[in-house]
C-alpha positions in Angstrom: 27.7 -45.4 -93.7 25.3 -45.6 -97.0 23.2 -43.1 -98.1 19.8 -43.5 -99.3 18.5 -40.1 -100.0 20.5 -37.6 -102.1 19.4 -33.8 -101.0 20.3 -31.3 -103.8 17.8 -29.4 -103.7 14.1 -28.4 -104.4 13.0 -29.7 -107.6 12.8 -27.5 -111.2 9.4 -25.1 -111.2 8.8 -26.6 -115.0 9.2 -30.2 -115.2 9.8 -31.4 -119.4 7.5 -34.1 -119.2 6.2 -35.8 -122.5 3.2 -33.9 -121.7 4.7 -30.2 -121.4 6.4 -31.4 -124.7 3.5 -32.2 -126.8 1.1 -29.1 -125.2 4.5 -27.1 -126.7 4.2 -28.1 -130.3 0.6 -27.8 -130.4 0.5 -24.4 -129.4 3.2 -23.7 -132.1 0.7 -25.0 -134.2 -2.8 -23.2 -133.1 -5.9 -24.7 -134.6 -3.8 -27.7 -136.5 -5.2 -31.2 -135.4 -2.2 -33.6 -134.0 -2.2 -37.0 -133.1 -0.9 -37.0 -129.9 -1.3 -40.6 -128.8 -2.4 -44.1 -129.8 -3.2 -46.0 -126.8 -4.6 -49.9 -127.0 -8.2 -49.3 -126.5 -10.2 -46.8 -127.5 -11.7 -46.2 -123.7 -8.4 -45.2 -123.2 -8.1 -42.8 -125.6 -11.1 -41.1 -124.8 -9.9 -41.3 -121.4 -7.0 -39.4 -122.6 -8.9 -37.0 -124.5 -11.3 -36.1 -122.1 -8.0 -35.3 -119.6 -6.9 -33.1 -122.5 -9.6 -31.2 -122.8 -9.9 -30.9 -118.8 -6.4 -29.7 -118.4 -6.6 -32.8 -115.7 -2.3 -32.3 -116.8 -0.9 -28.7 -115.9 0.6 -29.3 -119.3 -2.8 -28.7 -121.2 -4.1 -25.5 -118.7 -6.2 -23.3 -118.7 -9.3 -26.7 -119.2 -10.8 -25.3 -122.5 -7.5 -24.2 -124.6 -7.5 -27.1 -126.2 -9.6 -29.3 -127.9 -9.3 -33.2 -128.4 -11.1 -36.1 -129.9 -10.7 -40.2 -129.7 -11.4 -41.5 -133.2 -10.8 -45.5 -134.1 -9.2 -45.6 -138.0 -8.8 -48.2 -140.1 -6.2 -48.0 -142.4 -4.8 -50.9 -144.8 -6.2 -53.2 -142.7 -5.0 -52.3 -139.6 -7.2 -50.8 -137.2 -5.9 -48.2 -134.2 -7.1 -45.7 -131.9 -5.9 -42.2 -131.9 -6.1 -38.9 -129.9 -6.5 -36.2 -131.8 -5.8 -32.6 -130.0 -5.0 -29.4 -130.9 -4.7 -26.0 -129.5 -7.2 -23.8 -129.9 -6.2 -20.5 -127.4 -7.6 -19.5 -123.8 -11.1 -19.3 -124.1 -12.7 -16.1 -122.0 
């Protein structure tokens, strides 16, 4: 008889997603502007900021403890998009 499901368990209370990783270093670093993505398009990352700042990822809560930006640069001739975040404390 195969088994499809494997039960071991509820899953870990903290999961170490990419996201949990990168809210992690920037509140090591408070107030220090990171790039945190470059996504394709720069709707995207606005997109991304805006989730950021919204704390729409558990990773980024309480919405307001950290700021982020989407800026397009153009550097050597190549041109990207970037979000820019950085942790700036629990506001009151």
């Amino acid at each position: 008889m195969s088994h499809d499901v494997e039960f071991v368990g509820p899953p870990p209370k903290q999961r170490n997603t990419k996201h949990a990783r990168i809210a992690r270093e920037l509140r090591a670093h408070p107030k220090v502007w990171g790039v945190v993505r470059k996504p394709d398009t720069l709707p995207r990352a606005a997109s991304a900021a805006q989730a950021i700042r919204d704390a729409r990822l558990p990773a980024y809560a309480p919405a307001g403890s950290f700021e982020a930006v989407a800026r397009t640069v153009t550097e050597g001739g190549r041109t990207e998009h970037r979000v820019y975040a950085r942790y700036v404390g629990e506001q009151p």
